[in-house]
N, C-alpha and C positions, 0 to 999 in steps of 0.2 A: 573754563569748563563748558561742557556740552548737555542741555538738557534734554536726552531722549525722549519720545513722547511716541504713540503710532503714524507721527504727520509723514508722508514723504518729505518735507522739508529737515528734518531731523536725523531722517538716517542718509540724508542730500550730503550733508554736513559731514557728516562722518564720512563717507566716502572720498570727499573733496579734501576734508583734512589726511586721510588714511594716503592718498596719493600726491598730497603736498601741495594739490591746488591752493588752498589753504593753510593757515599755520594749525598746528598740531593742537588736541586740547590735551593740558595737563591730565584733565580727569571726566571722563562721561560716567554722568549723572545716572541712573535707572532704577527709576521706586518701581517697586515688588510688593505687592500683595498680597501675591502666593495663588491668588484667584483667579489669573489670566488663562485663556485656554493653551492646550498643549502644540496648538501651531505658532500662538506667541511668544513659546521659549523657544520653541527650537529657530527660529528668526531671532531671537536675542544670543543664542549662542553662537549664530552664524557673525553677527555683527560681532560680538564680543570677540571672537578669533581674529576679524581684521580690524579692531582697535589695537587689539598686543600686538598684533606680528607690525603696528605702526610705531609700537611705543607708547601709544594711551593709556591710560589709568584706566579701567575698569571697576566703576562703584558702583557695586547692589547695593540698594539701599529699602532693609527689608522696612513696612510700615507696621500697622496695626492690623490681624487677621481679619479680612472684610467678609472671609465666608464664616467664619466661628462668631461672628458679633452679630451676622444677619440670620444666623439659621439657630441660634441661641443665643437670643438678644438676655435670656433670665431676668428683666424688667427694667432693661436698658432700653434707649431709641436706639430703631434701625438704622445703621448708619447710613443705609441708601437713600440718597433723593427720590424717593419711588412718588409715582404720580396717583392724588388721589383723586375720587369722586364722590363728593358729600350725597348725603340721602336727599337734596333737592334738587340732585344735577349739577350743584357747581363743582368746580376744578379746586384742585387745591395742589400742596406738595409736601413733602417732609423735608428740611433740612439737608443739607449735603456733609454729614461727620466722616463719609469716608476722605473726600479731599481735603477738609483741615485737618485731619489724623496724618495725610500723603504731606500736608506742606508741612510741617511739624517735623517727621520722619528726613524728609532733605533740608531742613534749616538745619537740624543737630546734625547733617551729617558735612554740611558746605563750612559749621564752624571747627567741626572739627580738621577739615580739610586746612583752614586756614592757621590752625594750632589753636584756638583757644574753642575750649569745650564748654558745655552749657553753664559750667561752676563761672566762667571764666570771661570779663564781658571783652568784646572787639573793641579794639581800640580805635576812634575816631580815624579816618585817612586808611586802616586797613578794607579792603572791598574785592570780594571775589567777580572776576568778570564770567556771567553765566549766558552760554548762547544759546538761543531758542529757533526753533526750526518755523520762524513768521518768513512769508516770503514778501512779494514784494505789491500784491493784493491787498496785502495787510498794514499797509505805510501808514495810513489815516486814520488808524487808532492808536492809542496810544501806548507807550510802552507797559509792560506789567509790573504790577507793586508788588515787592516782598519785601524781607528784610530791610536794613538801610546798609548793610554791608552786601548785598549783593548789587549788581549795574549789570543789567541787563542788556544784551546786545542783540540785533539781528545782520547775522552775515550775510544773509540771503538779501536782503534787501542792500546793503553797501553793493551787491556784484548786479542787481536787475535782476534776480533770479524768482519767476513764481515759481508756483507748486507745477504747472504744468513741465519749468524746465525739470525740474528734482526728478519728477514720474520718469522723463524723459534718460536721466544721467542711470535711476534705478535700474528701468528696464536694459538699458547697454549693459551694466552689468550682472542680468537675470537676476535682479531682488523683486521682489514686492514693493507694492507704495511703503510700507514701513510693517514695524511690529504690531498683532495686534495684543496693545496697552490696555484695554478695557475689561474687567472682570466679567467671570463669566455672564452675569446677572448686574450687569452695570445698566440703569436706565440709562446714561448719556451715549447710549450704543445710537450712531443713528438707525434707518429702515439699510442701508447698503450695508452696517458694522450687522447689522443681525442677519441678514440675507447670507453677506459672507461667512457670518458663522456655523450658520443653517447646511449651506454647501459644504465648506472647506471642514466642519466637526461635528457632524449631527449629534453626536453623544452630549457634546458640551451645548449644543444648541436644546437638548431634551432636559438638560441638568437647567437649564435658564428657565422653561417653560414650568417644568417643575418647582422652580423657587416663586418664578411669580405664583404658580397655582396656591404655595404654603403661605405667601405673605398677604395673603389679596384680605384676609378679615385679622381683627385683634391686633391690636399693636394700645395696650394698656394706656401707655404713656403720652399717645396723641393728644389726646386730650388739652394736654396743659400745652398746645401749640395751636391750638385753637381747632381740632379736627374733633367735631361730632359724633356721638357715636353711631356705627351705622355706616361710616366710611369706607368703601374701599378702596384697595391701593394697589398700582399697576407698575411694572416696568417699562409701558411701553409708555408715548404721549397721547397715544388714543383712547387709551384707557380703555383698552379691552383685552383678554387674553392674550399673551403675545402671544400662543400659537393660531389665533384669529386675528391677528392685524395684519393689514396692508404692508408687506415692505416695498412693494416697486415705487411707494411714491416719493416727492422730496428730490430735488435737483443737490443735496448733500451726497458727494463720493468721499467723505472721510471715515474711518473707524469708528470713532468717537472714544467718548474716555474722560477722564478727568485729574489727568496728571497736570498739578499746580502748575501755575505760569506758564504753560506750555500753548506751543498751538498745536490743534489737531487738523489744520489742514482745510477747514472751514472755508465756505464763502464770503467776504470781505463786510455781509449783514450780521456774521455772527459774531460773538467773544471768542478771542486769541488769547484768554490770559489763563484760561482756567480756572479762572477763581479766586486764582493766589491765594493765604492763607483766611478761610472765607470765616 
């Protein structure tokens, strides 16, 4: 199986499988939200058309609603890893609930794949082989941890293929680097993921600017994470308004995102795993 993610390495894959460069994946993977902006489906349905017309499996794999948990937490933690700023200037963070809700959402959905459902445990020797869009920049770290029934592969790296070739296969056939994966209001957006979204959806880029403005005071429950009261908290990593931050800076041209084990396309100094189930 194939785990989709925004990286061009990922939708690299699917194309190289969809024309047989490649063997076929039984099944692509793609956690849903619900929260991605509306140029990241309509790129999810262009791919999803050339997965069927190859034969692939096509799995939505809807997770927990990241916009109804963050915009009506009712005295729950934000699920966003939003970045904070104590009242003495130091940094701090929240937890990341939305990607261990995302890897939760594809473990129930990879066992079901393999027949046995959460009632149901895998039996030792059973292992689903799940490929990840790491290219070949990414050799020197190590593989991603999930489950013990899944074995993670990278095919991009078996062929010498980095991210600059995938851009390269994308563009020949007029895609984009990949889908973008990231919630509208996902802090793991890099300064390029928000720039392009600023561009390519201002609406959805106004809705972002707007959720940071609603989360930046009160969040009840910090507290018992060790956040002071008096905290605020940002979407962006500068910690200031994101529609006051810098996006031209940062040598990052990936999306960003935080779909488990995946890679997003990162420079070879950042994590490829996403977190896996964190």
């Amino acid at each position: 199986m194939l785990l989709l993610d925004s990286s061009p390495g990922a939708t690299a894959l699917l194309i190289l499988a969809a024309h047989r460069a490649l063997p076929p994946f039984d099944a692509v993977l793609i956690p849903d939200t619900g929260w991605y902006p509306p140029t990241g489906y309509r790129m999810l349905e262009r791919l999803r058309r050339v997965a069927l017309q190859a034969a692939m499996g096509w799995e939505p794999v809807k997770t927990a609603p990241i916009a109804h948990r963050t915009l009506n937490p009712g005295g729950a933690l934000c699920p966003l890893p939003l970045f904070a700023l104590h009242p003495d200037g130091a940094p701090g963070r929240l937890p990341e609930g939305c990607a261990r809700s995302t890897a939760v959402a594809l473990t129930h959905r990879i066992r079901r794949l393999l027949g046995y459902p959460r009632s149901n445990p895998v039996p030792g020797g059973v292992v689903a082989e799940c490929a990840t869009g790491a290219g070949l920049e990414h050799v020197r770290f190590p593989l991603p941890t999930g489950p013990r029934y899944v074995l993670f592969r990278r095919p991009l790296v078996d062929i010498g293929w980095t991210s600059r070739d995938c851009r390269a296969l994308l563009h020949h056939h007029g895609l984009e680097d990949g889908p973008d994966m990231a919630c509208v209001a996902c802090p793991h957006r890099s300064n390029h993921g928000w720039a392009r979204l600023r561009y390519t959806d201002s609406a959805a880029f106004a809705e972002a600017v707007a959720v940071d403005a609603t989360l930046r005071h009160d969040h009840p429950e910090a507290p018992q994470l060790g956040m002071p009261p008096g905290t605020l908290y940002y979407l962006h990593p500068d910690r200031v308004p994101l529609d006051q931050a810098d996006l031209s800076t940062g040598p990052d041209t990936a999306l960003g995102g935080c779909v488990p084990w995946a890679c997003h396309g990162r420079g070879p100094d950042a994590p490829v795993d996403g977190g896996g189930i964190r």
